[in-house]
N, C-alpha and C positions, 0 to 999 in steps of 0.2 A: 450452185456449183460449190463443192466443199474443197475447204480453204487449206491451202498447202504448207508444209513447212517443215524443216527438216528436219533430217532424223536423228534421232540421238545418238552418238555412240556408246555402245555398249562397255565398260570397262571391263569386260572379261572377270576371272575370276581374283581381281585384286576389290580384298578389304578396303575402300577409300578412307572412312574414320581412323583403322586399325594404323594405317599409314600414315596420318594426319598426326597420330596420337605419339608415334613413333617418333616426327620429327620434333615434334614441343618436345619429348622425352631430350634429343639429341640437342637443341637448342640451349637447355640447361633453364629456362626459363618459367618461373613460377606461376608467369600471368599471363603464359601464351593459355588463348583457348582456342578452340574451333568456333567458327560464328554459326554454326545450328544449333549450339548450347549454351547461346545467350550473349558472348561476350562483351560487348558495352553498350547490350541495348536497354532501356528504363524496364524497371524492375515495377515499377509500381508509382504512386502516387500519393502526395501530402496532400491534405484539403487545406484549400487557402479558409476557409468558412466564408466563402464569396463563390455562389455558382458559377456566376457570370466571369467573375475572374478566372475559374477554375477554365471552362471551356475557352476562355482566351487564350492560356497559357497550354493548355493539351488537345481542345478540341472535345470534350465534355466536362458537362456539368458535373461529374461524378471523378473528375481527375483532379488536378493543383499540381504542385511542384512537384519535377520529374526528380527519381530516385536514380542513382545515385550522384545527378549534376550540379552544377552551381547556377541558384538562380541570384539575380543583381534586382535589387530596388533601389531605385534611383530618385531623385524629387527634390525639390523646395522642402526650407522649414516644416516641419508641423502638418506634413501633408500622409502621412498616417504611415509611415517605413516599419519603425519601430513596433507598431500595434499589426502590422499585418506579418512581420516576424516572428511577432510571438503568438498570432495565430496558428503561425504554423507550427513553433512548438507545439502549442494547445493539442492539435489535430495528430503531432507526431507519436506525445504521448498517450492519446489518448488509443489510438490505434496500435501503440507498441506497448504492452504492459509489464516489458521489462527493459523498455526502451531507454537511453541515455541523453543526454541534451550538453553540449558544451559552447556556452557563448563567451565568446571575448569582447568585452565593453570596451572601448576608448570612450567613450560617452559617460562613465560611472553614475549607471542609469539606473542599471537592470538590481534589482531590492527584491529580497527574499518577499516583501510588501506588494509590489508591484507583481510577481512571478501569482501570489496567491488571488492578488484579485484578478489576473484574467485565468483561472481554472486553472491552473497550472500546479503540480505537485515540486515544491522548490528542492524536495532533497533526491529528485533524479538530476540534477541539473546543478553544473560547474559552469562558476563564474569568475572568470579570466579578467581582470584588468591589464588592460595594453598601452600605453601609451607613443610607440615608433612600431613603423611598418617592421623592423627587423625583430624587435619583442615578438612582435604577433607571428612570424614567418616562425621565428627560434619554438615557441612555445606550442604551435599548431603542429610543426614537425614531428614533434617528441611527443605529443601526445597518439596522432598518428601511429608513428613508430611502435609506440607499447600498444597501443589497439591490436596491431596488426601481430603480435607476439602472443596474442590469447590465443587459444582454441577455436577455431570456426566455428564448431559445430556448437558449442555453447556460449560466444560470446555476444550479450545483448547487441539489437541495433545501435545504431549511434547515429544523432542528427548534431551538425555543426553550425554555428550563425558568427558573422562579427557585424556588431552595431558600434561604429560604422568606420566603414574604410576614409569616409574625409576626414576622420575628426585624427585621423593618424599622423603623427610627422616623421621625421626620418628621421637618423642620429645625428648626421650631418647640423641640420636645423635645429636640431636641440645646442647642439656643441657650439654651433656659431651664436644661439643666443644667451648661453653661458660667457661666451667672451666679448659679449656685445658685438658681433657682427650683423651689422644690418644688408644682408644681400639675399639674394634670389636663389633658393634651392631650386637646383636643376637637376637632384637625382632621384627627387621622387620617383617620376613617373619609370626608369631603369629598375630603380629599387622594387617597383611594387610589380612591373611585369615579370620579376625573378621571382619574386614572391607565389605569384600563381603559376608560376613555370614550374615549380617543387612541387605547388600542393594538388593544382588538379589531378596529375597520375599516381598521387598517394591517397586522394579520396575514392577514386573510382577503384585501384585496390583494393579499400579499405569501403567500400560499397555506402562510403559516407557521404548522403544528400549535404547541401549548404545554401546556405541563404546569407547573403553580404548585402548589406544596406552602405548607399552613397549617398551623395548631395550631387546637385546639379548646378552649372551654370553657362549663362549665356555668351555665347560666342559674340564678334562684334564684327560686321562687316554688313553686305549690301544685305544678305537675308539671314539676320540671327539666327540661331537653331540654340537647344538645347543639348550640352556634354557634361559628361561623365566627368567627376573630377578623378585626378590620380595617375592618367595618362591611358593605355591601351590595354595597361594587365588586364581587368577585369574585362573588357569589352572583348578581348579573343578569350579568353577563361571560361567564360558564365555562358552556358547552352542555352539561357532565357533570361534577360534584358527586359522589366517592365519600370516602363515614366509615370511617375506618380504627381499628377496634381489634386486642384481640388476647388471645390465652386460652397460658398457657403448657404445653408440654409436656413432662410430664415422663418421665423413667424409671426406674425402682426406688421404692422406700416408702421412709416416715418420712425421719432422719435421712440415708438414703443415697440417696434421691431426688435426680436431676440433669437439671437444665432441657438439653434437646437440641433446642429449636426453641418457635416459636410458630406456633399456631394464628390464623392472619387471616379477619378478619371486616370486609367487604367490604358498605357498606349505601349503596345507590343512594339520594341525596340529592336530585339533579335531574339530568332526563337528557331531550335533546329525540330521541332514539331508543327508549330500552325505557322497562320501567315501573319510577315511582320506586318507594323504598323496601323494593323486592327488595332481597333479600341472599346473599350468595354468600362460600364460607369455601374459603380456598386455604391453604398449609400451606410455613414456611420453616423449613429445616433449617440448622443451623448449620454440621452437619459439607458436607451435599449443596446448600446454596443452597434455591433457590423448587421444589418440585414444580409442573411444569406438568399435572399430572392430577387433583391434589389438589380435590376439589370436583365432581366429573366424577361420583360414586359417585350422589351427592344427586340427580344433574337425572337422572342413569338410571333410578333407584328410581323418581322424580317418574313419567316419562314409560312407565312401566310395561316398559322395555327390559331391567333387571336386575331380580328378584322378591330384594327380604330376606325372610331366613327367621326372623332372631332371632339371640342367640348370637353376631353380627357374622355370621356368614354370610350368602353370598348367592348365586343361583343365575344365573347367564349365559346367553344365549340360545341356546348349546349344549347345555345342560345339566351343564356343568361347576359345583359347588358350590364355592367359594372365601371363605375367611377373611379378612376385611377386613388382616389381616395382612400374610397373602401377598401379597394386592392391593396392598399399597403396596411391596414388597418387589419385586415384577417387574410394573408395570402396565402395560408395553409388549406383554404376555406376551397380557392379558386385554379390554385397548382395542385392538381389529383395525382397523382402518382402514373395513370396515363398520360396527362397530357406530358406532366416530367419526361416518360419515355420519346415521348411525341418529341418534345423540346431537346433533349438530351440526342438523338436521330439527327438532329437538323442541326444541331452544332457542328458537326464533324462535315457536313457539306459547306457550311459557315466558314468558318474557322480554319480547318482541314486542307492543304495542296491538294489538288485530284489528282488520281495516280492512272495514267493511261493504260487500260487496258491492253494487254498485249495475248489475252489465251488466242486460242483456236475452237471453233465447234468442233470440225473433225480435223484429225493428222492423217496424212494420204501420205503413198509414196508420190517421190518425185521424179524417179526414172523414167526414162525412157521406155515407151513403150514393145513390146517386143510385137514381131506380123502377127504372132496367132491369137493377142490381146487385141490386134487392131481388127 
């Protein structure tokens, strides 16, 4: 029986855009749009240069951070913020070749030194020293501001980072330890949800991605958790929330055992694209950098694409059996560009909300039948 449902009404002969177009005219508003020509949907994608992260944060392997949002890295010490920040510089310039890069240190990190040895071309790229959340607000404003006074149509992209929003204090806190005041700033967390109250609708304006690195710490009561420091700004702000820890790796036993990399662990916090609190583990080497495959093994097995057998082995859809070993040793050897396709598919079922079908095979009328139909 073909499935019913109602019918559409016809608008008759009014233009619906033409109208649409008319009231933003009438509105006086610069940044109204119609949402069938894009309005605040992702534009596109940074590569984190981590698959496995990539498809956590969008739902393929071939995504990373969403263009124009704020994504937040969050974490412990030394648990890789900074180096997956400036991957995504890395990946921003490299895919924008007149692209621009503006990061604001509180950290007085970021070295023309540093910028060259992860691939990075340092004279695309302004570096901002911040030391109070209202510096960084004042200084991001105004940059903003003159962005958005160029020419559209020629003015380069622009990608935005601050490493890191902990290491920020207020003015308040500066002021009271100029007078030796020893007390408890209470406006951070006010100060810095202003802060992203200004900038998020001046980035998405200004079609400017951002990546803001934090510190984490443990809450205290019957079940610890893990928070954000700085209070809620960035937690309602940032369209994707990733926890960053980390497991170390070692080589050899006992006393002659040597740390050659950590293991990242990658825990979707908030994300308005996949599902939260998925997790995904990618793998930095110290001697080789980020393995961009690292984590690729997990969503295969998942997706029934690689069978483990045990032992670390596991069998490929050739039938080649292969030692987890090997597999990191030459994984270009064993991820073909089909099974990628293959793997890159079964992310988005992975990763991905499922979206209820709601077509129809056929649309019938619903009326009432008339006697000479019956």
């Amino acid at each position: 029986m073909a499935k019913a449902n109602k019918k559409t009404t016809t608008p008759g002969s009014v233009d619906h855009k033409k109208m649409l177009k008319d009231m933003i005219r009438a509105s006086g508003s610069e940044w109204a749009t119609i949402a069938d020509d894009g309005g605040a949907e992702i534009s596109g994608y940074i590569d984190t240069g981590s698959a496995s992260l990539n498809a956590l944060i969008s739902g393929s392997i071939r995504g990373g951070y969403p263009v124009p949002k704020i994504t937040g890295l969050a974490g412990d010490a030394s648990t890789g913020k900074t180096f997956f920040m400036l991957e995504g510089v890395r990946s921003f310039t490299e895919e924008n070749p007149r692209g621009i890069v503006v990061i604001y240190d509180s950290e007085h990190n970021i070295s023309k030194a540093l910028l060259e040895s992860r691939g990075i071309d340092p004279s695309r790229v302004i570096v901002v020293e911040v030391d109070t959340i209202e510096d960084f607000k004042t200084r991001a404003v105004k940059m903003l501001n003159h962005y958005l006074t160029l020419d559209k149509a020629t003015r380069p992209p622009m990608f935005m980072a601050l490493d890191s929003l902990g290491m920020l204090s207020t003015l308040k806190e500066t002021e009271d330890a100029a007078e030796d005041k020893h007390v408890v700033d209470m406006t951070k967390a006010r100060v810095t949800k202003g802060t992203f109250r200004i900038l998020t609708p001046l980035l998405g304006k200004a079609h400017v991605p951002m990546i803001v690195c934090n510190h984490t710490y443990q809450t205290i009561g019957m079940f610890p958790t893990k928070k954000m420091g700085g209070g809620t700004g960035l937690e309602y702000a940032a369209s994707t929330i990733i926890f960053l820890s980390k497991k170390k790796d070692k080589e050899g036993s006992g006393m002659d055992a040597v740390v050659v990399g950590n293991d990242i662990i990658c825990t979707l916090k908030k994300s308005r694209n996949t599902i939260e609190n998925k997790v995904a583990e990618t793998y930095l080497s110290y001697a080789n950098g980020l393995d961009p495959y690292a984590g690729l093994l997990d969503i295969a097995v998942e997706a029934k694409l690689v069978k483990a057998l045990g032992r670390k082995e596991y069998q490929f859809p050739d039938g080649e059996v292969v030692h987890e070993s090997e597999l990191k040793s030459n994984p270009g050897k064993y991820y073909t560009e089909d099974l990628l396709d293959k793997v890159d598919e079964a992310c988005g079922k992975i990763f991905k909300y499922s979206v209820k079908d709601n077509s129809v095979d056929e649309v019938v009328d619903t009326e009432p039948l008339t006697t000479a139909e019956e």
